[in-house]
C-alpha positions as CSV (number, residue, x, y, z in Angstrom):
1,X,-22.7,77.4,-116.3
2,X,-19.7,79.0,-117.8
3,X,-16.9,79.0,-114.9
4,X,-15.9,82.4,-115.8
5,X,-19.2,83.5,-114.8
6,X,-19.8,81.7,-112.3
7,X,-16.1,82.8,-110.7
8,X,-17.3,86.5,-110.8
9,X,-20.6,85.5,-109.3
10,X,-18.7,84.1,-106.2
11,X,-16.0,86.6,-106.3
12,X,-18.8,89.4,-106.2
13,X,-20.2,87.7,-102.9
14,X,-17.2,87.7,-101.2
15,X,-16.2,91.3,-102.1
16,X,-19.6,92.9,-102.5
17,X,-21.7,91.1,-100.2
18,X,-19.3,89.8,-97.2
19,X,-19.8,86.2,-97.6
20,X,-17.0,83.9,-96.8
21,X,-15.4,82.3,-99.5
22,X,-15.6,78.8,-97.5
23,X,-19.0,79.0,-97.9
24,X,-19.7,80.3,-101.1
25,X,-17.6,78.4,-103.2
26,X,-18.8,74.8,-102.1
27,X,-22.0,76.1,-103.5
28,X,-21.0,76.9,-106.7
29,X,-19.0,74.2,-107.5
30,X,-22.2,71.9,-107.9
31,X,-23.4,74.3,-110.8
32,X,-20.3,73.8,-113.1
33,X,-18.7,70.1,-114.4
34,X,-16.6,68.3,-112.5
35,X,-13.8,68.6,-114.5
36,X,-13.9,72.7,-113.8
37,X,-14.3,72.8,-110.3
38,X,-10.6,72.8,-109.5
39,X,-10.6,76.3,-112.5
40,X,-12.8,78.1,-110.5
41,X,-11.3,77.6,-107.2
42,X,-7.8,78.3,-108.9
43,X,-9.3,81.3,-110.5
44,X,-11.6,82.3,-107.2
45,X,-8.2,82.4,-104.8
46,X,-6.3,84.0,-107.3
47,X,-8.4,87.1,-107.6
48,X,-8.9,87.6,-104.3
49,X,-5.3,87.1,-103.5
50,X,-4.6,89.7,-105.8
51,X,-7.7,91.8,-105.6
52,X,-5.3,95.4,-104.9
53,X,-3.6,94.9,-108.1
54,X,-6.3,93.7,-110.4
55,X,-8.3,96.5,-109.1
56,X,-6.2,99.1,-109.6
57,X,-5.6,97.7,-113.1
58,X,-9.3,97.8,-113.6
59,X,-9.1,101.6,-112.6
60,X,-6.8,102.6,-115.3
61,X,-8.7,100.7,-118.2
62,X,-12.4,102.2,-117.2
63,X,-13.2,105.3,-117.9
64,X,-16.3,104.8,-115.2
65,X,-16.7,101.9,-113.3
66,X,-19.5,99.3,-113.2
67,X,-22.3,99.9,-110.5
68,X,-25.6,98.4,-109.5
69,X,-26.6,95.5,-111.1
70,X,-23.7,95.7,-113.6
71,X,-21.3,95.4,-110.6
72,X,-20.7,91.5,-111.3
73,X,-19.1,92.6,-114.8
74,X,-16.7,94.4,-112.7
75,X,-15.4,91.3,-111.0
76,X,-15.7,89.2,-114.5
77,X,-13.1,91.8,-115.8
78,X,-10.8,90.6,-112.4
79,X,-11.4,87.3,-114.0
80,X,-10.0,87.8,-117.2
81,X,-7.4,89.8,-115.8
82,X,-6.3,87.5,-113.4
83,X,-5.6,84.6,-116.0
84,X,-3.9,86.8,-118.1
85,X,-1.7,88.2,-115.4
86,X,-1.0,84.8,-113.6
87,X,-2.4,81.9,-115.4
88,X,-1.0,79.5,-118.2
89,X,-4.2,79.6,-119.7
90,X,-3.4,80.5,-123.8
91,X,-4.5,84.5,-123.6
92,X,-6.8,84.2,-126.1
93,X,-8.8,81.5,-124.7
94,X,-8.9,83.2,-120.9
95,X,-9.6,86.2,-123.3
96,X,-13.1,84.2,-125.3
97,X,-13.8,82.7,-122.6
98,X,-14.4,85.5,-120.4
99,X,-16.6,87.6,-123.2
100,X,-18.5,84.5,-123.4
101,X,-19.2,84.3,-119.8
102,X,-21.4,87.7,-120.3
103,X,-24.1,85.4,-121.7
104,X,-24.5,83.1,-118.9
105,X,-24.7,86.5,-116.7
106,X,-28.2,87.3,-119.3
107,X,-25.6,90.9,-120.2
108,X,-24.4,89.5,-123.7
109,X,-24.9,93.3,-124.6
110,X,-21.5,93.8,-122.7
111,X,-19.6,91.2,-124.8
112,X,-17.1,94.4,-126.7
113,X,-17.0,96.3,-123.0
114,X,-15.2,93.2,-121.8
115,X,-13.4,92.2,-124.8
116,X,-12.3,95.4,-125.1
117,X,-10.7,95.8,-121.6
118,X,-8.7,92.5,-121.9
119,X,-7.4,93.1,-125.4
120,X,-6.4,96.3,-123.9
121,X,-4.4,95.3,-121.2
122,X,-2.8,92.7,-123.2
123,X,-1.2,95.5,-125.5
124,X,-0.5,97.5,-122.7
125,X,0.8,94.9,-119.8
126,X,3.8,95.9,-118.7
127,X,3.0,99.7,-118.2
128,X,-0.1,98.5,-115.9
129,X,1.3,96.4,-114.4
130,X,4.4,98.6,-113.0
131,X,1.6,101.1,-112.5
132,X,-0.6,98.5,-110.0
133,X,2.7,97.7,-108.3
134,X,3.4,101.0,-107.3
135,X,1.6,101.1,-104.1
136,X,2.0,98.5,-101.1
137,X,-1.7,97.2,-101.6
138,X,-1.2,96.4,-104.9
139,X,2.7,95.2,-104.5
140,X,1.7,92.8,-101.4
141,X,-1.8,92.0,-102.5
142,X,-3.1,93.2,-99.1
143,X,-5.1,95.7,-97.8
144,X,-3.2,99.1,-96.5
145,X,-4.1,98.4,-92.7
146,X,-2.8,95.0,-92.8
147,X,0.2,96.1,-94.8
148,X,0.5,98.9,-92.0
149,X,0.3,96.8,-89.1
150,X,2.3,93.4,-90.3
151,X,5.4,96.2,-91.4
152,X,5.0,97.8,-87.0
153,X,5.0,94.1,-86.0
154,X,7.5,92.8,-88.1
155,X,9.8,94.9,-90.1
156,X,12.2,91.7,-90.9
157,X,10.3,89.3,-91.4
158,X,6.9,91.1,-93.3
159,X,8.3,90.5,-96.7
160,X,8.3,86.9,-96.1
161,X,5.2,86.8,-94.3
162,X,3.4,88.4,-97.1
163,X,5.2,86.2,-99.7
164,X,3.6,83.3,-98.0
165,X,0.3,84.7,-97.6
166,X,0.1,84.5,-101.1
167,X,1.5,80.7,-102.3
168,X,-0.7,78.1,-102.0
169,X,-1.1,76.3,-98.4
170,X,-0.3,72.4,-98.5
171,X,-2.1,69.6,-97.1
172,X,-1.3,68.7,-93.7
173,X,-2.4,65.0,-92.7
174,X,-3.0,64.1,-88.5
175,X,-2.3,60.6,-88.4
176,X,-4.4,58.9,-86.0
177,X,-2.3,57.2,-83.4
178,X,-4.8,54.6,-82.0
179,X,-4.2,53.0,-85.5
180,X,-1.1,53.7,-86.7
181,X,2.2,55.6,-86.2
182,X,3.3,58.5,-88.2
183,X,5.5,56.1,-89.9
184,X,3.6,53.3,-90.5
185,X,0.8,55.2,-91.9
186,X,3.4,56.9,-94.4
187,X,4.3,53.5,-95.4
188,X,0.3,52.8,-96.3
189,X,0.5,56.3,-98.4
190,X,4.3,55.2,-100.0
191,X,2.7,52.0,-101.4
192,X,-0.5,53.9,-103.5
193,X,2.4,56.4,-104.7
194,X,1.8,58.9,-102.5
195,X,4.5,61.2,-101.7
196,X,4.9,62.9,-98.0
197,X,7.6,65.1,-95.8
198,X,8.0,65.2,-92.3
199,X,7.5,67.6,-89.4
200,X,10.4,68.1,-86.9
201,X,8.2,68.6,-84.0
202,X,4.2,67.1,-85.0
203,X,4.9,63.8,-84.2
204,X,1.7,62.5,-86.1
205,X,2.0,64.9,-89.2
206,X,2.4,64.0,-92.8
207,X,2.8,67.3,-95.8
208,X,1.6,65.8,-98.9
209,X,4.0,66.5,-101.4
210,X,0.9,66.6,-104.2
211,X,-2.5,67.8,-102.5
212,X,-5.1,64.1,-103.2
213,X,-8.6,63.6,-102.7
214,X,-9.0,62.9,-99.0
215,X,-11.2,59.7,-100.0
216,X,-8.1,58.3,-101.8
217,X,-6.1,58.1,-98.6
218,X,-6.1,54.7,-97.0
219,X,-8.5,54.2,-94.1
220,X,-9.6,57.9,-94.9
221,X,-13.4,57.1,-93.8
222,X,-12.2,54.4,-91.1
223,X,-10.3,57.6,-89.3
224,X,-6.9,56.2,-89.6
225,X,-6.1,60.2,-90.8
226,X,-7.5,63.6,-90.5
227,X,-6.4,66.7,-92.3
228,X,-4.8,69.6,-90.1
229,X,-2.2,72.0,-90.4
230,X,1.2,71.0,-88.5
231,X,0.6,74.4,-86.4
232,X,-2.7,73.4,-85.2
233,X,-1.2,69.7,-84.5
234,X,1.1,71.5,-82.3
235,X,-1.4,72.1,-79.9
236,X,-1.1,69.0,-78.0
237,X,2.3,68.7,-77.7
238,X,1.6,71.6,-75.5
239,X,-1.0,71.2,-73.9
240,X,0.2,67.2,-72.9
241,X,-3.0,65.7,-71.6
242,X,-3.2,63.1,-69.4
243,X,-4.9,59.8,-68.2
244,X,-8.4,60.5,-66.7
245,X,-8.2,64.0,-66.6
246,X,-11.1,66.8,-67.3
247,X,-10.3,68.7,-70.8
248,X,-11.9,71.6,-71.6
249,X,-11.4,72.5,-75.6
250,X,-12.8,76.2,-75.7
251,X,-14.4,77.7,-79.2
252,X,-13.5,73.8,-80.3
253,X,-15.7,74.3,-84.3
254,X,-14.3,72.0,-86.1
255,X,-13.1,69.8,-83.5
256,X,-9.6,69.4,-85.2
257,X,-7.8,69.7,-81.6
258,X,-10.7,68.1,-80.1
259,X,-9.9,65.0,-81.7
260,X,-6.2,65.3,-81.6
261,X,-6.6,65.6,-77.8
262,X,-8.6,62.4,-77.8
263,X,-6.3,60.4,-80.3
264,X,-3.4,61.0,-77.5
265,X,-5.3,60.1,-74.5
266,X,-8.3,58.8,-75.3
267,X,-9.1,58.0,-71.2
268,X,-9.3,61.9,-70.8
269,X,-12.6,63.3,-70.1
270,X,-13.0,66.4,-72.8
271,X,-16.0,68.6,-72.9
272,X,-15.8,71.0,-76.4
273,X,-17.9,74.3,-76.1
274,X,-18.4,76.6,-79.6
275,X,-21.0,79.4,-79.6
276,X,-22.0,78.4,-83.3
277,X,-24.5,76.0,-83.6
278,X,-23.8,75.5,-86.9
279,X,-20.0,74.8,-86.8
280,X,-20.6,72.1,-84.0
281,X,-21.9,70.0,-86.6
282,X,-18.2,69.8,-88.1
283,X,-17.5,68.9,-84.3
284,X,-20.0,65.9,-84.2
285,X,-19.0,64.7,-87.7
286,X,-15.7,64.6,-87.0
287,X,-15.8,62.8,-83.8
288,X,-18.2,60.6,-85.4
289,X,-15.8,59.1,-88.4
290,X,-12.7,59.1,-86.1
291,X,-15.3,56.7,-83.5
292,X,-14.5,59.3,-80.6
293,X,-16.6,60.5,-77.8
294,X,-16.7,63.8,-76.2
295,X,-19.0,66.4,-74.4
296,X,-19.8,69.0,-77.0
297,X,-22.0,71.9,-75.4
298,X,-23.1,75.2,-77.5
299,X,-22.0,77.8,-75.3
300,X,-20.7,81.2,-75.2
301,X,-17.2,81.1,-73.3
302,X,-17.6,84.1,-71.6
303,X,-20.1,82.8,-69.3
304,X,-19.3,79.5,-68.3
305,X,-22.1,79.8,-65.2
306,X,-24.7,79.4,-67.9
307,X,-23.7,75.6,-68.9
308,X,-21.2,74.3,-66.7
309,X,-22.1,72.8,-62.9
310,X,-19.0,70.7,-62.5
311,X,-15.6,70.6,-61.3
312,X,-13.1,72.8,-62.3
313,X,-10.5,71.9,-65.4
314,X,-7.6,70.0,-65.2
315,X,-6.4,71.3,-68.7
316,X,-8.2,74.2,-70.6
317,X,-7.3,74.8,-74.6
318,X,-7.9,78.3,-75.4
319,X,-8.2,78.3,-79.0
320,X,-9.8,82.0,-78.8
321,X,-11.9,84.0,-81.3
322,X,-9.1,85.7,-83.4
323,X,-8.7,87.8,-87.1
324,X,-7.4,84.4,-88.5
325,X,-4.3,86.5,-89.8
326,X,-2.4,83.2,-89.8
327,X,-4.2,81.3,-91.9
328,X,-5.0,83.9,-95.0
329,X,-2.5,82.1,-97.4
330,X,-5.9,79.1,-96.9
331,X,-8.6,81.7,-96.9
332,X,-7.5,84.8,-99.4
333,X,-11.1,86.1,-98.3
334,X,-10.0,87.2,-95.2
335,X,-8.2,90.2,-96.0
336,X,-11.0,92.0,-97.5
337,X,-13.3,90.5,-94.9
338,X,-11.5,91.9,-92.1
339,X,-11.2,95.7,-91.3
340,X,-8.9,97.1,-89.0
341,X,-11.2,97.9,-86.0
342,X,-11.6,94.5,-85.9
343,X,-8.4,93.8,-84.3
344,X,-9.4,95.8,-81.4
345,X,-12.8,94.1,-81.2
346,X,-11.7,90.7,-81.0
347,X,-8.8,91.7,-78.4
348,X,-11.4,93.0,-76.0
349,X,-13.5,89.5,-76.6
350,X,-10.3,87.7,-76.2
351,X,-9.2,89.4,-72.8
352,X,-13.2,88.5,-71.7
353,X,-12.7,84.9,-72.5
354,X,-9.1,84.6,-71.3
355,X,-10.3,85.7,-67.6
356,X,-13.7,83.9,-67.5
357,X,-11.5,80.5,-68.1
358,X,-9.0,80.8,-65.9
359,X,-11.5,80.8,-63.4
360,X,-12.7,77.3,-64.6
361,X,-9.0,76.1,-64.2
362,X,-7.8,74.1,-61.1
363,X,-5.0,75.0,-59.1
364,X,-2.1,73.8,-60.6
365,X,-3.9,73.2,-63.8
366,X,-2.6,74.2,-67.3
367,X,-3.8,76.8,-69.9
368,X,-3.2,76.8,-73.3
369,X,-4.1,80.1,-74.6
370,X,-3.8,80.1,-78.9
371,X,-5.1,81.4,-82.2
372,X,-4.5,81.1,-85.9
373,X,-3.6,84.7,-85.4
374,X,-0.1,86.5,-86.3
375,X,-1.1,90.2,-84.8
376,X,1.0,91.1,-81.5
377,X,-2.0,92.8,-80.6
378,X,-4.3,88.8,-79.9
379,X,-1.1,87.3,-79.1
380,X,1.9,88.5,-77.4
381,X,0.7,91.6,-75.9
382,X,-3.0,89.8,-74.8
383,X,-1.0,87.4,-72.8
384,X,1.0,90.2,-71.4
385,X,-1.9,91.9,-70.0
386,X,-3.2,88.9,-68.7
387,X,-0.5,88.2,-67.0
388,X,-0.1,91.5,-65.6
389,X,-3.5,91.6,-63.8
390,X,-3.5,87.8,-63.0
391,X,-1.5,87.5,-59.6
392,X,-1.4,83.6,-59.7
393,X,-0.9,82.7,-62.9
394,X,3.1,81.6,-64.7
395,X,4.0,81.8,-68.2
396,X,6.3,78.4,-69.2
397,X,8.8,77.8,-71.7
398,X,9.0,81.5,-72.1
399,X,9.1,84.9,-71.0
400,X,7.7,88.5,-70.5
401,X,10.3,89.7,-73.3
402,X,8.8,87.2,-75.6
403,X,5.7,85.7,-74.3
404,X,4.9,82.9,-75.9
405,X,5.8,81.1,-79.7
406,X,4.8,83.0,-82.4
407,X,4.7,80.8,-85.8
408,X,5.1,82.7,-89.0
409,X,3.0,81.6,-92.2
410,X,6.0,79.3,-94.1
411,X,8.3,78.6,-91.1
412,X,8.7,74.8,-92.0
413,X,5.7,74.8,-94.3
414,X,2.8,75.5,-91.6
415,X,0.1,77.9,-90.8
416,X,0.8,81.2,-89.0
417,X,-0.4,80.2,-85.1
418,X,0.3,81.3,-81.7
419,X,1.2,79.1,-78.6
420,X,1.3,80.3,-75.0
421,X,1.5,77.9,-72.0
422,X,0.2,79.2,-68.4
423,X,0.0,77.5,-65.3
424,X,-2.3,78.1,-62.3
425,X,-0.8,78.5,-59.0
C-alpha cells in the first residue's frame, strides 16, 4: 500500500469519522513496509498538527471541495501539502508520490486533480501561505475555541504553550527502582550508546536524547524500565505512599501510576478502578511484565457502593477524566476531537467523581486530585469549588490564590499536567 494513501485513509478517520489517532494508526502501520511506518506516522501527526492551515490552503486552490466518497482525496491533497510545506522530502517526489497514491485509493481518474493542486501551490507558496497564516487557527494550528480559551487562561504564557503543542514530545523513561537506581540504570543505557538527560524533581526519570525502540533498552521486557512522561512520574512524589497502606488509583487505564506507586512501596495495598474494560487490559499487561500485583476492578468512580465493601483509603490518586489538553503535543488528534462543550461536560463528571471519593478517604488521609489537563476550568477552579463546599477538607503546598501546580507543555521538557494535594480532616 502506497503510504501516501494509506496516510489520507487514517487521516480521514480521525477527521471525518472521530476515531482516535492512537488507534487508528497501529492498524495501518501493518498494511505498509516496515521501513515506511515511521513516514506515515511523521506524515499522519503532521497533518493533523497543522490541519487549520493546510485546510485553509486547500480552500483557496479548489474551486469546490471533495465530498462523499471523494472526501479521502480531500485529505490526500493535506498529504501532499503537508510534505511540501514541512518536510525535507525532494518536492517532486512528495509531489509523484502523492498522484500515485490515487491508484491504491481505486480513483486513478483523479491523478491531474491532485497533481494539479500541488504543482499549484508550489508556484504560488508564499502568497498561500501568508494567506493560511492570517487567522489564529491557521497561525497556531488549533482550533478557534481552544485558541480562545488557552489566550483567557493564559495571556503570557499561550504563545509558548502553543509552540509546544506542536514539536514533537520526547521519550520519558520510569526507571524501576526495585532493580536499579536512576543512575545506575543510565549507566546500562550509556554503555549501548544511548544518550539521556535528567529531571530536577522525577527521581526515577531518564529523557532520551534520541527516541529508541523500547525492546532495545536493557532489561526492557524484564521491567527494569517503563516509558512515562516526567509529569505523570510526578505523581508519586506527591502522593508519597507508604508501608502497608490501602491505595486507591482512580480511572488507573494504563496503569502507568499504578505501577509507579508499586515500584516505591511495593508493601502498599493498591486497588486500580477504570470504567473501560478495554483499557484495563493495558493495566494487567503492565503489571504483568513489571511482576507487580494489584487489585484492578472495572468500575465507574462515581459510585463506589457498587464494587467496593472495604475500609476506607489511606491514599486516593485522582487521576480524573479530563480534555487531555496537556498532552496534545503526543496526541495532535485531540484538538479536532475535542469540542468546546466538552470542557463543561467533563467538569461536571469531574466535580461528581471528586466528591464520591473523598467519601472513600479516611480521616487524615490524602488526595491527590490530577489530570493531563491545562484548562483552569478541570484544574484550578474544580479544586476551588471543591474546596469551597467541602468543610473538612485542606489544600497543601498551596493556596486558594493558586490552588494547586499547574505544568505547562515544555516547562523542563514534560507533558502539560496538573497536581493538587488535599488532606482529610
Amino acid at each position: 500500500m502506497n503510504v501516501r494513501a494509506t496516510a489520507a485513509q487514517v487521516i480521514y478517520q480521525v477527521v471525518d469519522e472521530g476515531q482516535s489517532l492512537s488507534n487508528v494508526l497501529p492498524a495501518a502501520q501493518h498494511t505498509i513496509r516496515e521501513r515506511d511506518q515511521a513516514l506515515l506516522q511523521e506524515i499522519c501527526y503532521g497533518v493533523l498538527r497543522w490541519l487549520p492551515r493546510l485546510e485553509s490552503t486547500t480552500q483557496q486552490l479548489m474551486e469546490k471541495p471533495l465530498t462523499g466518497k471523494q472526501r479521502v482525496f480531500h485529505h490526500l491533497l493535506l498529504v501532499g501539502l503537508y510534505q511540501l510545506s514541512f518536510m525535507r522530502i525532494p518536492p517532486h517526489a512528495a509531489v509523484a508520490e502523492t498522484v500515485n497514491a490515487t491508484q491504491d485509493l481505486k480513483k486513478p481518474q483523479l491523478r491531474g486533480l491532485v497533481n494539479a493542486i500541488l504543482r499549484n501551490y508550489q508556484r504560488n507558496q508564499a502568497a498561500l501561505d501568508e494567506k493560511a497564516m492570517s487567522h489564529d487557527a491557521g497561525k497556531y494550528g488549533h482550533p478557534g475555541w481552544l485558541v480562545k480559551l488557552l489566550k483567557a487562561g493564559y495571556p503570557e504564557q499561550f504563545e509558548a504553550i502553543v509552540a509546544a503543542n506542536n514539536t514533537k514530545a520526547p521519550m520519558w523513561l520510569r526507571v524501576n527502582c526495585q532493580h536499579h537506581t536512576r543512575d545506575e540504570y543510565r549507566a546500562l543505557l550509556d554503555a549501548e550508546g544511548i544518550e539521556t538527560t535528567l529531571h530536577s524533581q522525577a527521581g526515577d526519570a531518564l529523557c532520551l536524547v534520541k527516541p529508541c525502540d523500547v525492546m532495545s533498552l536493557p532489561g526492557f521486557a524484564q521491567g527494569w524500565v517503563s516509558v512515562q512522561d516526567a509529569a505523570a512520574q510526578l505523581a508519586v512524589n506527591y502522593l508519597k505512599p507508604q508501608a502497608g497502606e490501602l491505595i486507591l488509583d482512580c480511572c488507573a487505564a494504563p496503569g502507568g501510576k499504578t505501577a509507579h506507586i508499586l515500584e516505591h512501596e511495593p508493601t502498599a495495598r493498591v486497588v486500580a478502578i477504570d470504567c473501560d474494560e478495554h483499557r484495563l487490559t493495558r493495566v494487567h499487561e503492565n503489571l504483568a511484565r513489571l511482576n507487580l500485583n494489584a487489585e484492578v476492578l472495572c468500575a465507574d468512580a462515581r459510585y463506589p457502593d457498587q464494587w467496593w465493601k472495604g475500609e476506607q483509603f489511606d491514599r486516593i490518586l485522582l487521576d480524573a477524566p479530563c480534555s487531555a489538553t496537556g498532552v496534545i503535543r503526543r496526541h495532535p488528534d485531540i484538538k479536532w476531537l475535542r469540542r468546546a462543550s466538552d470542557i463543561e461536560a467533563l467538569a461536571e463528571l469531574q466535580r461528581e467523581i471528586f466528591d464520591a471519593m473523598w467519601l472513600q478517604l479516611k480521616s487524615g488521609g490524602t488526595l491527590v486530585y490530577a489530570t493531563c489537563s491545562i484548562t483552569p476550568q478541570e484544574n484550578r477552579d474544580q479544586v476551588r469549588a471543591f474546596l469551597a463546599r467541602t468543610s473538612n477538607a485542606t489544600l497543601i503546598d498551596s493556596d486558594l490564590a493558586s490552588p494547586g501546580r499547574q505544568i505547562l507543555p515544555g516547562e523542563e521538557d514534560m507533558d502539560g499536567f496538573y497536581y493538587a494535594v488535599l488532606k482529610k480532616a
